[in-house]
N, CA, C and O atoms as a GROMACS GRO file, in nm:
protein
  540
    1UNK      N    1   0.428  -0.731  -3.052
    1UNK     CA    2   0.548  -0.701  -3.125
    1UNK      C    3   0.573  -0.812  -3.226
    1UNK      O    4   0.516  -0.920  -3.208
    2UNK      N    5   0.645  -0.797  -3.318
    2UNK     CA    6   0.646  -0.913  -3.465
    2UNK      C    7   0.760  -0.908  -3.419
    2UNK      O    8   0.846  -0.832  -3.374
    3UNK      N    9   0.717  -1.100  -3.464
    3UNK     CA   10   0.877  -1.152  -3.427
    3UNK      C   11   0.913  -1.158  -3.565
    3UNK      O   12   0.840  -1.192  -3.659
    4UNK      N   13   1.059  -1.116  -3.569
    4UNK     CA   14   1.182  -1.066  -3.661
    4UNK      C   15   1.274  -1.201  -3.697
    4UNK      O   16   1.351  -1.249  -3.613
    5UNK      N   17   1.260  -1.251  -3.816
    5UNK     CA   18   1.324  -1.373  -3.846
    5UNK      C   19   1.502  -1.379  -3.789
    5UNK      O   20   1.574  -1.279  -3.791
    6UNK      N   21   1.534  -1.470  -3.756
    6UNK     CA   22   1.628  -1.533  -3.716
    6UNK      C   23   1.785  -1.549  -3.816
    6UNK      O   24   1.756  -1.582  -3.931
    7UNK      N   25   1.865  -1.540  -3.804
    7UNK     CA   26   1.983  -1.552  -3.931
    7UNK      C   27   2.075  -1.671  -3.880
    7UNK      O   28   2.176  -1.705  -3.943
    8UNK      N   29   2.038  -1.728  -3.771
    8UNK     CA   30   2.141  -1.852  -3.722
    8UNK      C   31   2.092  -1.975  -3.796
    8UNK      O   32   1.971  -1.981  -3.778
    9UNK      N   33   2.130  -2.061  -3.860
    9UNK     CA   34   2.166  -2.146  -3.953
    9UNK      C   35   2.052  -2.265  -3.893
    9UNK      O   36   1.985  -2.320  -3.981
   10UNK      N   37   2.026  -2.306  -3.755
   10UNK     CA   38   1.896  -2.323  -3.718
   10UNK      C   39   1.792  -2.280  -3.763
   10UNK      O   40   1.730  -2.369  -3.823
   11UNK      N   41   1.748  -2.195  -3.763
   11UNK     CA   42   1.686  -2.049  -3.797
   11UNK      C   43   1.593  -2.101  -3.941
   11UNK      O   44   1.478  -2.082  -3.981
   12UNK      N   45   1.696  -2.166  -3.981
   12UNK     CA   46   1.620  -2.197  -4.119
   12UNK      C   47   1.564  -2.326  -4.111
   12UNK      O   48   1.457  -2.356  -4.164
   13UNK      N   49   1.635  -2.405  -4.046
   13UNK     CA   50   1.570  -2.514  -4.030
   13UNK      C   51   1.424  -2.528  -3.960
   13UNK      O   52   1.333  -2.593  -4.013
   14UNK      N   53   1.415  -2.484  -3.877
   14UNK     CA   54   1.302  -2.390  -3.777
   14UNK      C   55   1.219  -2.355  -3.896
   14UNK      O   56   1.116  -2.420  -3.917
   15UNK      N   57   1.250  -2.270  -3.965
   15UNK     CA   58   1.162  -2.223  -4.070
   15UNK      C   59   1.053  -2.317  -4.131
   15UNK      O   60   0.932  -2.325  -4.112
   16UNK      N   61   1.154  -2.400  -4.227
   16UNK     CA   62   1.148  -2.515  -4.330
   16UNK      C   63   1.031  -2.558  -4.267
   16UNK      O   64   0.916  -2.535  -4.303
   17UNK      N   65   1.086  -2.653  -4.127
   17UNK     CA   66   0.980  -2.746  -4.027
   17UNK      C   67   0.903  -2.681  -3.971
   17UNK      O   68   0.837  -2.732  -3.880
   18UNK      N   69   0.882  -2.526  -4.014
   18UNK     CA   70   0.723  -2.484  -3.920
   18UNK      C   71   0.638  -2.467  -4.041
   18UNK      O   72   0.518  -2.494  -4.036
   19UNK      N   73   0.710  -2.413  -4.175
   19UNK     CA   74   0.610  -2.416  -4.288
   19UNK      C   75   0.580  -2.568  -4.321
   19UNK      O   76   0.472  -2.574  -4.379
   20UNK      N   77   0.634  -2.683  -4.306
   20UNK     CA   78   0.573  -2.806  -4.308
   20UNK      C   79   0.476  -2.835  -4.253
   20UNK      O   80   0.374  -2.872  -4.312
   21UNK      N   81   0.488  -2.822  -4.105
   21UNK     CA   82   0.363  -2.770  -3.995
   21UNK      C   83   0.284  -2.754  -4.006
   21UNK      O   84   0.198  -2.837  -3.978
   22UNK      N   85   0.250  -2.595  -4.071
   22UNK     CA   86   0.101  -2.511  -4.104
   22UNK      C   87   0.041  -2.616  -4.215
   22UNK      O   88  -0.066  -2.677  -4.210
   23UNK      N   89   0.131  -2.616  -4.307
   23UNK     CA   90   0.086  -2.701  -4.425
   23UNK      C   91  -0.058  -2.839  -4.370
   23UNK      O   92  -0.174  -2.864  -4.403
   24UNK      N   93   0.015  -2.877  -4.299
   24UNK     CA   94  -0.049  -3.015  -4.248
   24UNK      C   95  -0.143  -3.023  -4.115
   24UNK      O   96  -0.217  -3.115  -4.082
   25UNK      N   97  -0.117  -2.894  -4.046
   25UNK     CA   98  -0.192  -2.891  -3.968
   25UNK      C   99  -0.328  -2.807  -4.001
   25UNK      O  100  -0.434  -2.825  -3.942
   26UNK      N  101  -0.309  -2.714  -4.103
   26UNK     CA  102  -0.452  -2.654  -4.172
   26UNK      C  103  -0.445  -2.543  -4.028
   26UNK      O  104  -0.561  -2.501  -4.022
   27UNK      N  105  -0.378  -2.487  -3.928
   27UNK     CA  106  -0.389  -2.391  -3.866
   27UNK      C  107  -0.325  -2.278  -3.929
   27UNK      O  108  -0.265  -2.301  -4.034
   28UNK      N  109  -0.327  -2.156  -3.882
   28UNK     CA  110  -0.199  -2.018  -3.915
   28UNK      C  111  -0.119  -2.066  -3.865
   28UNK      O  112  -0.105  -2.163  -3.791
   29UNK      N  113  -0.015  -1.935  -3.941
   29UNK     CA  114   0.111  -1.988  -3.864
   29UNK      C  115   0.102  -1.908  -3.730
   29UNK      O  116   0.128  -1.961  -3.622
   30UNK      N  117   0.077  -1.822  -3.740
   30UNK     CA  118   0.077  -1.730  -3.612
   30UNK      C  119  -0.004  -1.831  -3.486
   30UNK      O  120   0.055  -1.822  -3.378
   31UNK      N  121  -0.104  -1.907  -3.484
   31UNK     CA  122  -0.177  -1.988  -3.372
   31UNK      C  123  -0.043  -2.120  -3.344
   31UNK      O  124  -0.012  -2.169  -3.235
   32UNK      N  125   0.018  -2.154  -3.489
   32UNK     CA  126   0.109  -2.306  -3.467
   32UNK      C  127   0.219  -2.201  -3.356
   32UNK      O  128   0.233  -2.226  -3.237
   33UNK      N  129   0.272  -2.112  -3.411
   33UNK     CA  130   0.395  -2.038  -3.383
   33UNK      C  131   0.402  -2.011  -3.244
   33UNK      O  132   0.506  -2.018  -3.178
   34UNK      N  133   0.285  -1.977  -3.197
   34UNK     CA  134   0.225  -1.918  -3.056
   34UNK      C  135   0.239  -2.056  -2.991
   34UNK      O  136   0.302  -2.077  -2.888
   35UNK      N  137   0.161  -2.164  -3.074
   35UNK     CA  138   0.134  -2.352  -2.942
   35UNK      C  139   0.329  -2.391  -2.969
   35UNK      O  140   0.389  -2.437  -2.872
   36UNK      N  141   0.368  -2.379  -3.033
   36UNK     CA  142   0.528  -2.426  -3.019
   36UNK      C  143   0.597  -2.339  -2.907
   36UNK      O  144   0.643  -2.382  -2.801
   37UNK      N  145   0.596  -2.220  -2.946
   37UNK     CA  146   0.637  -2.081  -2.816
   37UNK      C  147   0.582  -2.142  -2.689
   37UNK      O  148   0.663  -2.129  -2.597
   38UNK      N  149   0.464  -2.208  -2.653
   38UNK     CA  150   0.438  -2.214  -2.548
   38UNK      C  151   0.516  -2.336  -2.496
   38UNK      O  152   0.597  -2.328  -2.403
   39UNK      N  153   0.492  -2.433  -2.553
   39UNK     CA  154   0.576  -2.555  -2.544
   39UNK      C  155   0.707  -2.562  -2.537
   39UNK      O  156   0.776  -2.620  -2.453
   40UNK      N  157   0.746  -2.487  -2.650
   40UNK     CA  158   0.933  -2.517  -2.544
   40UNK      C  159   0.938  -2.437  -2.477
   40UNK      O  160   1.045  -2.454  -2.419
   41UNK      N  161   0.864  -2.299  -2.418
   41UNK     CA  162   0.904  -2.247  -2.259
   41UNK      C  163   0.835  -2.308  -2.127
   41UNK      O  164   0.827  -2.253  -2.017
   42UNK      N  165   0.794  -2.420  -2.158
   42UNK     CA  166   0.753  -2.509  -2.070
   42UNK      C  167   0.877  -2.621  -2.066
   42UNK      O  168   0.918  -2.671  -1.961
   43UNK      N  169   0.905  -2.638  -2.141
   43UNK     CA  170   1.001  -2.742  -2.165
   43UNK      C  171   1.136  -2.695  -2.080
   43UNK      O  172   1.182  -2.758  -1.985
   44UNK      N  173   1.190  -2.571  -2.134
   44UNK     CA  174   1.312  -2.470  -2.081
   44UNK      C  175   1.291  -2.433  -1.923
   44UNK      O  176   1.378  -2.418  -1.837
   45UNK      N  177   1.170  -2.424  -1.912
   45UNK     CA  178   1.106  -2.414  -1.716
   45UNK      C  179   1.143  -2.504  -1.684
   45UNK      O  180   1.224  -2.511  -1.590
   46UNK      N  181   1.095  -2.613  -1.754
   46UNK     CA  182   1.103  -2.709  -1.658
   46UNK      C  183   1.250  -2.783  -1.637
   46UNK      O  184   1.278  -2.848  -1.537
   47UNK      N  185   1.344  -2.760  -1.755
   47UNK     CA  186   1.474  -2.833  -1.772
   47UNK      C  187   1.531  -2.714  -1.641
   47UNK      O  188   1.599  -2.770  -1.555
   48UNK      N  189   1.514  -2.587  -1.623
   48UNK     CA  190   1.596  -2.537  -1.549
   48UNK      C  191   1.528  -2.526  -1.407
   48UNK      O  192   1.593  -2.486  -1.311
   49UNK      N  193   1.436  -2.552  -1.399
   49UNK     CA  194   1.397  -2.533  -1.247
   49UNK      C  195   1.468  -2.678  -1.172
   49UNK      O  196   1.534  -2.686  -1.068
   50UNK      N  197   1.431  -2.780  -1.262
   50UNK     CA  198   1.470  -2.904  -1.223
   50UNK      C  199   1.609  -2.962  -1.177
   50UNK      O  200   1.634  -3.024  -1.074
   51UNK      N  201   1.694  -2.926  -1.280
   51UNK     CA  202   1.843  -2.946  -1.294
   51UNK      C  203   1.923  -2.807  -1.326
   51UNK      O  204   2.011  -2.803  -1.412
   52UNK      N  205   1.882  -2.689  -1.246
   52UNK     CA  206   1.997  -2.568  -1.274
   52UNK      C  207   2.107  -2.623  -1.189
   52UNK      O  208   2.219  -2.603  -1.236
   53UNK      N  209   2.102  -2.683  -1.080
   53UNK     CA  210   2.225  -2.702  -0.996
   53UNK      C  211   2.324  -2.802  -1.021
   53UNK      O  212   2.414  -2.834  -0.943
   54UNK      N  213   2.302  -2.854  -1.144
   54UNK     CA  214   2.340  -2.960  -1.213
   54UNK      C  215   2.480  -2.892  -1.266
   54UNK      O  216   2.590  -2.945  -1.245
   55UNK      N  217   2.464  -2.762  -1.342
   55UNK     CA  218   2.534  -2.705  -1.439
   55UNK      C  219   2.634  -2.664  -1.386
   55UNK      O  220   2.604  -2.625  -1.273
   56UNK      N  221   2.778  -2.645  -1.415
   56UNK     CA  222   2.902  -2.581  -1.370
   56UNK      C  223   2.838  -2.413  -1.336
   56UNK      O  224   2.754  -2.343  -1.393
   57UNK      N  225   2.911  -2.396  -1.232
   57UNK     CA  226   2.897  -2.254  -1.227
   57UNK      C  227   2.952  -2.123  -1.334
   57UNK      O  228   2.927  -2.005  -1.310
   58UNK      N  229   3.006  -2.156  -1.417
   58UNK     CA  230   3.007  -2.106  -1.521
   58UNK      C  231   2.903  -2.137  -1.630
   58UNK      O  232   2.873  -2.035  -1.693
   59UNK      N  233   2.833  -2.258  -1.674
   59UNK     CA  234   2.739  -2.246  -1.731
   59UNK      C  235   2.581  -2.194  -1.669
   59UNK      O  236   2.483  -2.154  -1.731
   60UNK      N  237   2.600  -2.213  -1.537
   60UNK     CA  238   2.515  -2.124  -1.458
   60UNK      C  239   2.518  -1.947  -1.520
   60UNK      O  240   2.427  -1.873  -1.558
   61UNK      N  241   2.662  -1.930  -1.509
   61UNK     CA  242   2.680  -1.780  -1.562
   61UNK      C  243   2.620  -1.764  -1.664
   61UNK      O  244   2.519  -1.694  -1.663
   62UNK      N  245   2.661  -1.821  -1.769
   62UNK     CA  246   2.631  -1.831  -1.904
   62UNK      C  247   2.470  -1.852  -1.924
   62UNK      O  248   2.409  -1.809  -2.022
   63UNK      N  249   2.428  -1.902  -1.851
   63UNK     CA  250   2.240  -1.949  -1.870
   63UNK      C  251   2.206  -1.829  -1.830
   63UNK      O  252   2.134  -1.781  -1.918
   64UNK      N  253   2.224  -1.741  -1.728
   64UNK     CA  254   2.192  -1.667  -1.700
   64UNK      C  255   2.196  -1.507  -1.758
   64UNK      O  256   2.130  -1.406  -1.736
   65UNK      N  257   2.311  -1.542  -1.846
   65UNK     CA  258   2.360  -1.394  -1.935
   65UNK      C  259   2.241  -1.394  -2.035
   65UNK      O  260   2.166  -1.299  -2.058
   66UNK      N  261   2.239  -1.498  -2.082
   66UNK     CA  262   2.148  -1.553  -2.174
   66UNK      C  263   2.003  -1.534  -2.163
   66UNK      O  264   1.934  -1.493  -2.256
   67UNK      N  265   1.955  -1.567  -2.035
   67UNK     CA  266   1.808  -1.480  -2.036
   67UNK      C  267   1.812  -1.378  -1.958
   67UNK      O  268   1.704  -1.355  -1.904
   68UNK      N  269   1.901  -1.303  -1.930
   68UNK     CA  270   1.916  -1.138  -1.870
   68UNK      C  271   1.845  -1.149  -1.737
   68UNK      O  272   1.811  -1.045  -1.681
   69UNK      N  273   1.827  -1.232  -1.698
   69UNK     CA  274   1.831  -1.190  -1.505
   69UNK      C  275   1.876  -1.285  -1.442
   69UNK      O  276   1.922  -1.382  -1.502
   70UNK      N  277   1.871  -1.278  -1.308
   70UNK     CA  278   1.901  -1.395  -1.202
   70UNK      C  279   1.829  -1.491  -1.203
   70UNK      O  280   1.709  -1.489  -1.174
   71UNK      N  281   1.887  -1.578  -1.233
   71UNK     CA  282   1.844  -1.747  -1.216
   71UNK      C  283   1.822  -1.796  -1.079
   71UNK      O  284   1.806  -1.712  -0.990
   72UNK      N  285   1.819  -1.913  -1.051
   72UNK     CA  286   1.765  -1.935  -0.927
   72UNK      C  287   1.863  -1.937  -0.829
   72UNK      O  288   1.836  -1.926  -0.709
   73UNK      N  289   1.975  -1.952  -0.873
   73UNK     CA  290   2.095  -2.031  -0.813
   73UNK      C  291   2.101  -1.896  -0.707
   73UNK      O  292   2.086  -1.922  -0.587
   74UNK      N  293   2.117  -1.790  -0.736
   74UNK     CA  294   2.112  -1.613  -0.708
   74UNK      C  295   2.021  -1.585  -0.585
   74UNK      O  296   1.913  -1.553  -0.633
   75UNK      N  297   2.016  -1.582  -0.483
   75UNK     CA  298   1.969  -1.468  -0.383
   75UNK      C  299   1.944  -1.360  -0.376
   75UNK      O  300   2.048  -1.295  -0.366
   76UNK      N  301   1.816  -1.274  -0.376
   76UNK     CA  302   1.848  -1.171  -0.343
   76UNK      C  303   1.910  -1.062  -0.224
   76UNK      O  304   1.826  -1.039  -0.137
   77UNK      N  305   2.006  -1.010  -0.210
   77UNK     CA  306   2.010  -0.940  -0.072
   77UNK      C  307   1.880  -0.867  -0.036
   77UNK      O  308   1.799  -0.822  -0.117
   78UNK      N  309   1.871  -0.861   0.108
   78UNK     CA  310   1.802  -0.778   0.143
   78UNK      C  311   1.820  -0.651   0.140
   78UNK      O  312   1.930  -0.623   0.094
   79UNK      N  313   1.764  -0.570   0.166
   79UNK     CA  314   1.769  -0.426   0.129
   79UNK      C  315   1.863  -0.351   0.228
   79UNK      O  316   1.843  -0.386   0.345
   80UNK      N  317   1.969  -0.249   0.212
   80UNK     CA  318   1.973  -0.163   0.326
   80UNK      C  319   1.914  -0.060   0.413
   80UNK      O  320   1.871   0.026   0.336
   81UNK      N  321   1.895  -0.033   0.511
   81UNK     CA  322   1.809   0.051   0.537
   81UNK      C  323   1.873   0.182   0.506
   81UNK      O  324   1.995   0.189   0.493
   82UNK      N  325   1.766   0.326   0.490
   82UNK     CA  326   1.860   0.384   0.496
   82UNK      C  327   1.916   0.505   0.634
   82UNK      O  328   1.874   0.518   0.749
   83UNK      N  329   2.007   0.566   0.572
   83UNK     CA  330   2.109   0.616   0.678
   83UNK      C  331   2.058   0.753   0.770
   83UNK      O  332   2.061   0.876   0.761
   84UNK      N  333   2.027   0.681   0.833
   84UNK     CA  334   1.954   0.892   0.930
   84UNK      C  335   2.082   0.923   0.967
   84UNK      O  336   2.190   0.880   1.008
   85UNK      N  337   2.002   1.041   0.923
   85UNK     CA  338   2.120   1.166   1.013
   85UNK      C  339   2.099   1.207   1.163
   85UNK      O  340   1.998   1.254   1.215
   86UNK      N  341   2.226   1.175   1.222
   86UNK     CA  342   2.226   1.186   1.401
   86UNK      C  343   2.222   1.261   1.451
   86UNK      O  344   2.284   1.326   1.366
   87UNK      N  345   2.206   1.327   1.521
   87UNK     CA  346   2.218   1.455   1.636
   87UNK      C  347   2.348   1.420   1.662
   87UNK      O  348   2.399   1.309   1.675
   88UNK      N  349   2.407   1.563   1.671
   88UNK     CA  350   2.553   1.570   1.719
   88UNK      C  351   2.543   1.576   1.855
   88UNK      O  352   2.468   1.654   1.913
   89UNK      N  353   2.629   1.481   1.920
   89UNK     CA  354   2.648   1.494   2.034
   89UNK      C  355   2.781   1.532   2.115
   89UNK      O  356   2.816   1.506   2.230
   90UNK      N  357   2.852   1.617   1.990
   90UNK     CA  358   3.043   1.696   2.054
   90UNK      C  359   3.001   1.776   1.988
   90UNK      O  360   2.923   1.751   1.895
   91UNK      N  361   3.041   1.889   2.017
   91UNK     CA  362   3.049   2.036   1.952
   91UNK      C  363   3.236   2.064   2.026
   91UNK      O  364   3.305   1.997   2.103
   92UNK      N  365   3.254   2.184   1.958
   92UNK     CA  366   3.421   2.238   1.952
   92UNK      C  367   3.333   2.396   1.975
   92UNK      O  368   3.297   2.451   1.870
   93UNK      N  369   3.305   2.458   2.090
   93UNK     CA  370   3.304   2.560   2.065
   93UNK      C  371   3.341   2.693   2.035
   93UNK      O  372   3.267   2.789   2.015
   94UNK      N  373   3.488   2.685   2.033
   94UNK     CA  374   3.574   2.813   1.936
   94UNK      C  375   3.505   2.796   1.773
   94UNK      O  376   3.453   2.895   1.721
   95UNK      N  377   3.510   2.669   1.703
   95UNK     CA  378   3.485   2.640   1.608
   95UNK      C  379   3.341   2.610   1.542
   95UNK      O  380   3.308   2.629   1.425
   96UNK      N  381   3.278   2.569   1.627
   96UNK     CA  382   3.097   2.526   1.591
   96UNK      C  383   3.118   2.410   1.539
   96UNK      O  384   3.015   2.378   1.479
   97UNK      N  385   3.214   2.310   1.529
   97UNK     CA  386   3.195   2.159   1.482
   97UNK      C  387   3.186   2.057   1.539
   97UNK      O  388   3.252   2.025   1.638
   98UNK      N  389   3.068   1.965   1.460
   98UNK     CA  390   3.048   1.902   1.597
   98UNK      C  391   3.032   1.757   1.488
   98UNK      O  392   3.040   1.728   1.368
   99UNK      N  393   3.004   1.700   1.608
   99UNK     CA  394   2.981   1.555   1.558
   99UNK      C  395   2.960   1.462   1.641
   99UNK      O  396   2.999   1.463   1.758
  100UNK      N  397   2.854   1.316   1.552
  100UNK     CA  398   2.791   1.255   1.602
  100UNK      C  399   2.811   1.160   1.741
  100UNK      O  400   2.735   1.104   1.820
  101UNK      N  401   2.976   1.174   1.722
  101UNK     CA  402   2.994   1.054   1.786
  101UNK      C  403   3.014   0.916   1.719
  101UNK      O  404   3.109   0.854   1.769
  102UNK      N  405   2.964   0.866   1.642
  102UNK     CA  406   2.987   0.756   1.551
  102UNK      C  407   3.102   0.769   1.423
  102UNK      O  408   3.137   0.870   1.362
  103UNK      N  409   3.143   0.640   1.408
  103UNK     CA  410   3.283   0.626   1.297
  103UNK      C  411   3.399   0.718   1.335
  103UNK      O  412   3.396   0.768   1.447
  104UNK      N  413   3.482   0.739   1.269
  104UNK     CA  414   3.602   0.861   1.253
  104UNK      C  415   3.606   0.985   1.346
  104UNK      O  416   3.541   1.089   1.344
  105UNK      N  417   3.676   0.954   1.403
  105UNK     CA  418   3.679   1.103   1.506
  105UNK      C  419   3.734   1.198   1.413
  105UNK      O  420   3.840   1.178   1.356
  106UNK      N  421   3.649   1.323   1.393
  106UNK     CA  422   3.706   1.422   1.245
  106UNK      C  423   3.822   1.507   1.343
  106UNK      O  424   3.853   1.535   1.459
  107UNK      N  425   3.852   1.521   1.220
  107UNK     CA  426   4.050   1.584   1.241
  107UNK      C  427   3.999   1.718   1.309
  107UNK      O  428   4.103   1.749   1.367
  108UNK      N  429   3.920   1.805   1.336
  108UNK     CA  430   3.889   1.914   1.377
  108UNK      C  431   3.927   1.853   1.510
  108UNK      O  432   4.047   1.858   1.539
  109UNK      N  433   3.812   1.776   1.625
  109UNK     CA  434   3.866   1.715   1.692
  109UNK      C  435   3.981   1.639   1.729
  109UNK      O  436   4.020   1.661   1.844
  110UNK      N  437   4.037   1.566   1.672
  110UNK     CA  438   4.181   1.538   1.686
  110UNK      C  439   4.255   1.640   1.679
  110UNK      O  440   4.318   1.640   1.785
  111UNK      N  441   4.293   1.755   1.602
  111UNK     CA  442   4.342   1.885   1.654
  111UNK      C  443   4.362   1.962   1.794
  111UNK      O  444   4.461   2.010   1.850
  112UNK      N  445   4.215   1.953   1.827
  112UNK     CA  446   4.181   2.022   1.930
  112UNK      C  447   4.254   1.973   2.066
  112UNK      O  448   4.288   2.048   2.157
  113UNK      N  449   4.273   1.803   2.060
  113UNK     CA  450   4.306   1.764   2.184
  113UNK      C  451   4.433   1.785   2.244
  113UNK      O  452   4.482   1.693   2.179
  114UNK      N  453   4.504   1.815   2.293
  114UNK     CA  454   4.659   1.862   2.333
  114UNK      C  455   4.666   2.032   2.292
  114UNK      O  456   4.778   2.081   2.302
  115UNK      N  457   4.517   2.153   2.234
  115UNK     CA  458   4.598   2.250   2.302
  115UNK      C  459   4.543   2.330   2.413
  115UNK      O  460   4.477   2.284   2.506
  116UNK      N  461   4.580   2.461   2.396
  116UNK     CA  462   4.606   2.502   2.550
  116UNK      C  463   4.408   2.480   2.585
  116UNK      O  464   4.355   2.414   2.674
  117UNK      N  465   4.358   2.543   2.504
  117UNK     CA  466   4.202   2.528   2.517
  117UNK      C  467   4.132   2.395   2.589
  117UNK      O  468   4.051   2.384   2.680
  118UNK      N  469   4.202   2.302   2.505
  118UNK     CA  470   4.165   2.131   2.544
  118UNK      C  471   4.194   2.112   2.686
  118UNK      O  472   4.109   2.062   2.760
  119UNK      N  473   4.317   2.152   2.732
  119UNK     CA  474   4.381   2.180   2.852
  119UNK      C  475   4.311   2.224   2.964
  119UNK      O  476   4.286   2.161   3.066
  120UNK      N  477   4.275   2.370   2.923
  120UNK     CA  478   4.170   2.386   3.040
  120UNK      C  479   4.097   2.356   3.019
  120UNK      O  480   4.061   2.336   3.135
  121UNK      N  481   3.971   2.307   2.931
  121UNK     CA  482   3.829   2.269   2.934
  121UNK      C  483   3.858   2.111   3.024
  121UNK      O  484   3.786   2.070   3.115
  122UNK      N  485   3.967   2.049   2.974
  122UNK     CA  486   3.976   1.909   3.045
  122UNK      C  487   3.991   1.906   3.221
  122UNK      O  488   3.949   1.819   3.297
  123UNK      N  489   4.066   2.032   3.257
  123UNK     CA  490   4.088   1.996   3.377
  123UNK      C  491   3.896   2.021   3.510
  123UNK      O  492   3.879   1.985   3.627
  124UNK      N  493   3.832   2.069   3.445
  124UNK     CA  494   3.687   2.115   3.452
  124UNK      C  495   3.596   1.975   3.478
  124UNK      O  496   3.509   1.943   3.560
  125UNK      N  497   3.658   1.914   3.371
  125UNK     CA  498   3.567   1.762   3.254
  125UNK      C  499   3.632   1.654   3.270
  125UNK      O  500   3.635   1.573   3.177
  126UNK      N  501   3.694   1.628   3.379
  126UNK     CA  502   3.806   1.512   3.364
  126UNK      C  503   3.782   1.372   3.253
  126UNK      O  504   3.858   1.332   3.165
  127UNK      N  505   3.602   1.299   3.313
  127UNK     CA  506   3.561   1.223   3.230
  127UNK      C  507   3.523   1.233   3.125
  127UNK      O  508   3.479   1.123   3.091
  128UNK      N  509   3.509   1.334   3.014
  128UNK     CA  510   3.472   1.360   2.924
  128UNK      C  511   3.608   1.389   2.819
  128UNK      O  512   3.707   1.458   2.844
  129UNK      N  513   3.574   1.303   2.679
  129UNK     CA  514   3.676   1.343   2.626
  129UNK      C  515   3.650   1.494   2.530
  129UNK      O  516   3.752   1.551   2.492
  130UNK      N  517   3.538   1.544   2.499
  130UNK     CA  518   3.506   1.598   2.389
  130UNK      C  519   3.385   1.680   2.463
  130UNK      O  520   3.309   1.612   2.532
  131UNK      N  521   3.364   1.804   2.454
  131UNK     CA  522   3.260   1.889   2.517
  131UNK      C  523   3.135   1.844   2.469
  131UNK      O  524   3.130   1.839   2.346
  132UNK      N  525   3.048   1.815   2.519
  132UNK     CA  526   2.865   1.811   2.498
  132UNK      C  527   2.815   1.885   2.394
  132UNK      O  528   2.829   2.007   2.396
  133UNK      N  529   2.787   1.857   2.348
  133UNK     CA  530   2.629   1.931   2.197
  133UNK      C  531   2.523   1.981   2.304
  133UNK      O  532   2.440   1.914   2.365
  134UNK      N  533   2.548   2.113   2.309
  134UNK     CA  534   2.462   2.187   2.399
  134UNK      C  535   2.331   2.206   2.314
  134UNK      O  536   2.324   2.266   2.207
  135UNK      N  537   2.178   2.109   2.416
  135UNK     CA  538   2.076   2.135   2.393
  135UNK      C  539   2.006   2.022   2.376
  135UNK      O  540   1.886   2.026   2.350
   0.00000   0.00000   0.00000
């Protein structure tokens, strides 16, 4: 990809002192352009691997906006796993709803408990709060 000249006021100065460069060094510019590129991202490695923890955490922010990913300072999380789906182990059988057992007891169930149905199935089931997932 061609690199696209610069408009920051540096930019020119940069210029000036790389066409001085070629001049005197008898290379292209494209080979000088490429050995400078390599050199100050050696330079920039090495200033930030060395001393990132140096920097306020806001210029941490800021270094980092600046070359578009996470810097070192940054962790990655580990991954979540993901979420299986459970076998129901309550069913409502007037209704067919059932559920896992895990998180939120669903309002179908909370309904159910105090009427006449709940009533007799409980006196049957004493220890059980919620009928079995038949199967």
């Amino acid at each position: 990809m061609p690199r696209t000249p610069s408009t920051a006021r540096s930019a020119s100065k940069i210029n000036a002192s790389l066409a001085a460069a070629v001049a005197r060094s008898g290379l292209d510019e494209q080979a000088l352009l490429k050995a400078a590129t390599r050199e100050a991202y050696e330079r920039v490695t090495l200033l930030l691997t060395t001393s990132f923890a140096d920097f306020t955490p806001e210029q941490q922010r800021r270094i980092q906006a600046l070359v578009g990913a996470e810097g070192p300072a940054r962790r990655e999380k580990p991954a979540k796993a993901a979420k299986e789906d459970l076998p129901p182990r309550f069913w409502l059988p007037h209704s067919g709803a059932t559920w896992s057992g895990r998180g939120r007891v669903p309002n179908a169930f909370l309904s159910w408990e105090g009427t006449v149905a709940h009533t007799e199935w409980k006196k049957t089931h004493p220890d059980q709060r919620f009928p079995a997932y038949p199967g």
